[in-house]
C-alpha positions in Angstrom: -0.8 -10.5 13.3 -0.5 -7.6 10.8 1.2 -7.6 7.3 2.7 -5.0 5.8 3.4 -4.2 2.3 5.2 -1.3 1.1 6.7 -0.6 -2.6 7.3 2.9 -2.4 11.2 2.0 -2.7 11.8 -1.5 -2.9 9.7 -4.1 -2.5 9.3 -4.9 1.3 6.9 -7.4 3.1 6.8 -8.1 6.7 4.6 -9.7 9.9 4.5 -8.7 13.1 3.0 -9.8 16.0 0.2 -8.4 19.0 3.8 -7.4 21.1 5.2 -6.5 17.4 7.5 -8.6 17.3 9.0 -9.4 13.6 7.5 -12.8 12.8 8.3 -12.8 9.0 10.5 -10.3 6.5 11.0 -10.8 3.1 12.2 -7.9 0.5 14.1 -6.5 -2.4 15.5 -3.1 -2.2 15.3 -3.3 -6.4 13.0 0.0 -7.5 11.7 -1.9 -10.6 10.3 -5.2 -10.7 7.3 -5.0 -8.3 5.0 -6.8 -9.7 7.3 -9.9 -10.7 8.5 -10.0 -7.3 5.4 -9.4 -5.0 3.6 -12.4 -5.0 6.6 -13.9 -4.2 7.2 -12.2 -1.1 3.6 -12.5 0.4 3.8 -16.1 -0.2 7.0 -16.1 2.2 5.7 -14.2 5.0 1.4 -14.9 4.8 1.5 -18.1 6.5 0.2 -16.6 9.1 -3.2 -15.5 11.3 -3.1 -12.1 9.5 -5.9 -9.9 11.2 -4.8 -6.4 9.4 -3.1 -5.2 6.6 -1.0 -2.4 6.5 0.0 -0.9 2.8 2.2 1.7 2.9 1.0 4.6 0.4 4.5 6.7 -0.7 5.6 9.4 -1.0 6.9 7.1 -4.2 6.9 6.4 -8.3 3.2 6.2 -9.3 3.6 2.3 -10.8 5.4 1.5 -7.7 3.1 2.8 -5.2 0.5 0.9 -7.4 1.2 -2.3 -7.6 2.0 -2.8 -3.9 -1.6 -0.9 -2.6 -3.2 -3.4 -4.8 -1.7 -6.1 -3.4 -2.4 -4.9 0.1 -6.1 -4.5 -1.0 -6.3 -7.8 -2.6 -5.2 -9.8 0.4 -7.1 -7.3 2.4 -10.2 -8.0 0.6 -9.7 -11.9 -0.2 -9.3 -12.3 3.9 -12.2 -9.8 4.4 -9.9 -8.0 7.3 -9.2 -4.2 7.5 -6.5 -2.4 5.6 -4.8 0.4 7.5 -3.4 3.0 4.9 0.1 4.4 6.5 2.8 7.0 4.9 6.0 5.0 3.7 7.9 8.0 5.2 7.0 7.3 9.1 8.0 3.6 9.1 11.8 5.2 8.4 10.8 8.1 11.0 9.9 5.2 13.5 12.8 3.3 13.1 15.4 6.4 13.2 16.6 7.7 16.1 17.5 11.5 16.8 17.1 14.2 19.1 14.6 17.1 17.8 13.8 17.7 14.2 14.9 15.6 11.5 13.9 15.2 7.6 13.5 11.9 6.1 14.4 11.6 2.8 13.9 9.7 -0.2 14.5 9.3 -4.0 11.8 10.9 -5.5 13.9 10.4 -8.9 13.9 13.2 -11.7 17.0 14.7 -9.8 14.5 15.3 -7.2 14.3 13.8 -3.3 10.7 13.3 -1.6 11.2 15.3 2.1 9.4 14.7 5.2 9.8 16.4 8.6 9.5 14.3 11.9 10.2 15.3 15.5 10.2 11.6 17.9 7.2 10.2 18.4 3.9 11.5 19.7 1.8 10.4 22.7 0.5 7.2 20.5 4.2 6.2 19.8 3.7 7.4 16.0 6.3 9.4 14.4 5.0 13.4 15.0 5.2 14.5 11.2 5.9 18.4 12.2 6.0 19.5 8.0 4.6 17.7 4.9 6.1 15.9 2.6 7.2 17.5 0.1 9.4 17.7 -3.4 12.7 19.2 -3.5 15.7 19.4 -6.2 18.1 16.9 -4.9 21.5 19.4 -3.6 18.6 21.7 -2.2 19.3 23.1 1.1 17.5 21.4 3.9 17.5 22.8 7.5 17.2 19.6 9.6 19.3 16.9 9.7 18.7 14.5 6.7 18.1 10.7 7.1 18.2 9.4 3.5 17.3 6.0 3.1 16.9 3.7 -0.3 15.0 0.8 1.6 12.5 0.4 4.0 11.5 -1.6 6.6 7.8 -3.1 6.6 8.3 -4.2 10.2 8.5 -0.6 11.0 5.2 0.1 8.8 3.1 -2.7 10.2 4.3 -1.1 13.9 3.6 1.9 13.1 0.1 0.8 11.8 -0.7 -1.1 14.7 0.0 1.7 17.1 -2.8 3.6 14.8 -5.1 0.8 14.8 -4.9 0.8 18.5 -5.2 4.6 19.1 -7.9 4.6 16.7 -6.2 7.3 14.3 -5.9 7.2 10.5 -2.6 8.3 9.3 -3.3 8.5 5.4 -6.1 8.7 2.8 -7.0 6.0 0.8 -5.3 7.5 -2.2 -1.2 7.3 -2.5 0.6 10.0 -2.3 2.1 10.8 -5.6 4.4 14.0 -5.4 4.0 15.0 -8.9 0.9 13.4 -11.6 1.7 10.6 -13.5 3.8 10.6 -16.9 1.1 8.8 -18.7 -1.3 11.4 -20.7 -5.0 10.5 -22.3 -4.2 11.0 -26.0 -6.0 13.8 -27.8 -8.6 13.8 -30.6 -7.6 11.9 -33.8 -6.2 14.5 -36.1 -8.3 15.4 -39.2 -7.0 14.2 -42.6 -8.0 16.5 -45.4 -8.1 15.2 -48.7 
């Protein structure tokens, strides 16, 4: 049994089984509120054998991404069972069918869209990510045909995290991918006050 948890759009929890099977699906497609609805949702679905834990790590908001990585870890961690790092992006790649190239988009907000390029699936049955994600004005000119999504399916994570756990790859660092650095500054020195 594997969980997913993904907040790189909504909030989206899911549990799938060895056949991956959906077993349990809980969400909110709202992009604020992750941490008052979270615990919530995991309580819903983690009634289960979990034996992995898959957190899906953006392209998304920095607060976002945070809240639902930490929750991943945490029940990762309080289990003691692995957590399997996977890009938000191929869970909408996996679950989107096309023929040849195709770019998944997503609200990366700022007038700007977050842009990833997928061609079907590779040998392992993972999404084949043929270009980066990457930022874009929103209106910009993209050459594929665009998939744009505002939810997400953690089903379609935790699958495409078990077909990485059983091909032995690692689709993502342990760091989320932000696509721009956090609004939130350290302040600077106090300023003198002559007198």
């Amino acid at each position: 049994m594997i969980l997913a948890v993904d907040t790189s759009l909504g909030t989206a929890v899911a549990v799938i089984d060895a056949d991956g099977r959906t077993v349990a699906e809980a969400g909110t497609p709202d992009p604020l509120g992750h941490a008052e609805v979270i615990g919530d949702l995991l309580a819903q679905v983690a009634g289960h054998e979990i034996t992995h834990v898959v957190a899906g790590m953006g392209p998304g908001p920095f607060t976002g991404l945070r809240i639902g990585i930490a929750a991943a870890r945490a029940f990762a961690l309080g289990r003691g069972i692995p957590l399997i790092p996977v890009p938000s992006h191929f869970a909408i790649a996996l679950d989107h069918e096309a023929d040849g190239p195709f770019a998944v988009v997503t609200d990366a907000r700022r007038r700007e869209i977050a842009v990833s390029v997928f061609d079907g699936t590779d040998a392992d049955g993972i999404p084949d990510l043929t270009q980066p994600t990457r930022l874009e004005k929103r209106g910009a000119e993209i050459d594929e045909p665009v998939h744009e999504v505002t939810e997400l399916s953690a089903a379609a994570l935790a699958r495409v995290g078990a077909r990485a756990v059983a091909s032995g790859r690692v689709l993502a660092d342990a760091e989320p991918l932000y696509l721009r650095s956090p609004d939130v500054v350290q302040p600077g020195a106090p300023k003198r006050v002559g007198s």
